[in-house]
C-alpha positions as CSV (number, residue, x, y, z in Angstrom):
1,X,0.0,0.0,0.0
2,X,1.3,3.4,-1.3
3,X,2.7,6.1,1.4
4,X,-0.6,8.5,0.1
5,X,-3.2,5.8,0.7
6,X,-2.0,4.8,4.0
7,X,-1.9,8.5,5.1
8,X,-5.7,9.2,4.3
9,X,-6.6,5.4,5.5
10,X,-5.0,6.8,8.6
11,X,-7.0,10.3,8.9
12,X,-10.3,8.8,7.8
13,X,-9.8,6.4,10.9
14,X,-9.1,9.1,12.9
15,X,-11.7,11.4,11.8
16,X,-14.6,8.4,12.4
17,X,-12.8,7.7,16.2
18,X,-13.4,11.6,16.5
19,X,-16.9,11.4,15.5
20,X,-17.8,8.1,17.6
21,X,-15.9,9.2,20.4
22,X,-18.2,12.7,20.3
23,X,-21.3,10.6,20.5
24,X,-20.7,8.9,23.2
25,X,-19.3,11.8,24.9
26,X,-22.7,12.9,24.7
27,X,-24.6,9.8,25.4
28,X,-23.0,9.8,28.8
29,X,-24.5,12.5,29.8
30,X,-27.6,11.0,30.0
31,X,-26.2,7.8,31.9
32,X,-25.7,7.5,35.4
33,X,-22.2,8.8,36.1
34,X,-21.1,7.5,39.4
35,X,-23.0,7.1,43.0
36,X,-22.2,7.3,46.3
37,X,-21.1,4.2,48.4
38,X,-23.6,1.5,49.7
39,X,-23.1,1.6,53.6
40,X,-24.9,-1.9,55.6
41,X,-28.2,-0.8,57.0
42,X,-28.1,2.9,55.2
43,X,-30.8,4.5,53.1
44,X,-30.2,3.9,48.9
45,X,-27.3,5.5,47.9
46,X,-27.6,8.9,45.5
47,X,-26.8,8.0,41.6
48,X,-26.0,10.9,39.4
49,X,-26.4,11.3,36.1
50,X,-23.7,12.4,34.5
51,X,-25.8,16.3,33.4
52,X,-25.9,16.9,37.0
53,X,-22.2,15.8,37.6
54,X,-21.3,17.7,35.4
55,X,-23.2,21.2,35.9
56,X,-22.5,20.8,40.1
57,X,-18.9,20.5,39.4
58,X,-18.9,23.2,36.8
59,X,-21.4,25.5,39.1
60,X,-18.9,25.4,41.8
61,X,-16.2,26.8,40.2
62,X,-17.2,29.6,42.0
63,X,-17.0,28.6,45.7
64,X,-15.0,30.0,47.2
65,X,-14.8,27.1,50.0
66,X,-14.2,24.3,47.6
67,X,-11.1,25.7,46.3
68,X,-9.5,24.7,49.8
69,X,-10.7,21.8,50.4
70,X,-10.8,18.4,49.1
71,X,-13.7,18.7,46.7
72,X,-11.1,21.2,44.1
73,X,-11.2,18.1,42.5
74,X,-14.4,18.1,41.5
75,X,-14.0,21.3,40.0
76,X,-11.4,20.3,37.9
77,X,-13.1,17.5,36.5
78,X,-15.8,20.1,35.8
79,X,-13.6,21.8,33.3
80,X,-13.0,19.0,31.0
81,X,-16.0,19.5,28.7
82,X,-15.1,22.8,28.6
83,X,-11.8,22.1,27.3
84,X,-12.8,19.4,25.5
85,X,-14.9,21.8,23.5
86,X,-11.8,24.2,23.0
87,X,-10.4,21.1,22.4
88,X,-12.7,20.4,18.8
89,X,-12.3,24.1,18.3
90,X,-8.5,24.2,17.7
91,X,-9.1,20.9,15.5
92,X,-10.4,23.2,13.0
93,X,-6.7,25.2,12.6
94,X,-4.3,22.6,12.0
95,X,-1.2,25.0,12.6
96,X,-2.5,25.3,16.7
97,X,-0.6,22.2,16.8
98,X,0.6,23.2,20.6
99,X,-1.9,24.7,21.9
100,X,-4.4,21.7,21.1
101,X,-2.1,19.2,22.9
102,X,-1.5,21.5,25.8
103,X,-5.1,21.1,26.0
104,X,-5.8,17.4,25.3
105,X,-2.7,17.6,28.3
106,X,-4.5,19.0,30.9
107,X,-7.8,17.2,30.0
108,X,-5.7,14.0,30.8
109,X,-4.4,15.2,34.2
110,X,-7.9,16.7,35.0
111,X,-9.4,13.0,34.2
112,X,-6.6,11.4,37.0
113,X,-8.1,14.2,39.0
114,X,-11.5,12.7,38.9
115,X,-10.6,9.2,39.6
116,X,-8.3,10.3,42.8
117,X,-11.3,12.6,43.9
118,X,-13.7,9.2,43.8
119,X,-11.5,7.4,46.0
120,X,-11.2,10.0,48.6
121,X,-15.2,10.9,48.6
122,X,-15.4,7.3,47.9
123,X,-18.1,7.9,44.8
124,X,-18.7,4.8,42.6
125,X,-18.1,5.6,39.0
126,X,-20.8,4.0,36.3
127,X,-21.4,3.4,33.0
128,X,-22.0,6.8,31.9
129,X,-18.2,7.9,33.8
130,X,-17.3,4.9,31.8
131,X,-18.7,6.3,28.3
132,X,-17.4,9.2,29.3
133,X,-14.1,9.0,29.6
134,X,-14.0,6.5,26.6
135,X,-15.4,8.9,24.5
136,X,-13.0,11.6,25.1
137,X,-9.8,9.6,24.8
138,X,-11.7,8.0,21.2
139,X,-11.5,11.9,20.6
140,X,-7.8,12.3,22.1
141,X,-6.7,9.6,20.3
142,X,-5.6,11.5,17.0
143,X,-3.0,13.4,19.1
144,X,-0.9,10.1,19.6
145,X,-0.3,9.9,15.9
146,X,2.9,11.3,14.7
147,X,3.0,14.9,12.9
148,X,2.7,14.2,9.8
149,X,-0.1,11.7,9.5
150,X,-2.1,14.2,12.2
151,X,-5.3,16.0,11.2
């Protein structure tokens, strides 16, 4: 197989990861995201979907009181979708080459974030933390690709 066919084999596989990835990005929010641990003789425990996850995180941003404490985590992971959206918006200019995987960068670390903040609260993730976090790293995934074959 030619250099020329193997490149755009190579983008149109990326570009369809992109597009699956972004759907179930999206489905996920509509799954239930995590939930809080079962205790022995407790009351049900509270499931979130992943919406509400994601606007309370988001939302608290701007408390001042979760910034020093434990819970800063939460914000953090709150600001993935919003870079996730800068994110698709520097895809469209090629030459922001940096800037995009400074980006995808801190989306990663924020993602660690998350999972160290569930085993502190303890929260359960589910399938639609799952979903999520496969669908952004199906939408990552292009950045692993070297230079040349990138889109």
């Amino acid at each position: 197989m030619a250099q020329g066919a193997v490149s755009v084999a190579m983008k149109r596989t990326v570009i369809t990861g992109r597009i699956l990835g972004l759907l179930v990005f999206i489905a996920a929010f509509f799954l239930p995201a995590c939930r809080e641990v079962a205790t022995p003789g407790g009351d049900a425990p509270d499931v979130f979907l992943g919406s509400r996850c994601a606007w309370m995180t988001l939302v608290n941003t701007f408390s001042h009181e979760i910034w020093h404490s434990k819970y800063f985590l939460a914000v953090l992971s709150g600001w993935i979708n919003p870079l996730l959206l800068l994110y698709l918006v520097l895809l469209l200019f090629p030459k922001l080459f940096w800037p995009r995987r400074i980006v995808a960068g801190a989306i990663v670390a924020f993602i660690a974030g998350t999972w160290v903040l569930f085993a502190i609260i303890p929260l359960v993730p589910l399938i639609g933390h799952v979903l999520w976090i496969a669908g952004i790293l199906l939408i990552l995934a292009g950045e692993a690709m070297r230079r040349s074959e990138r889109i």
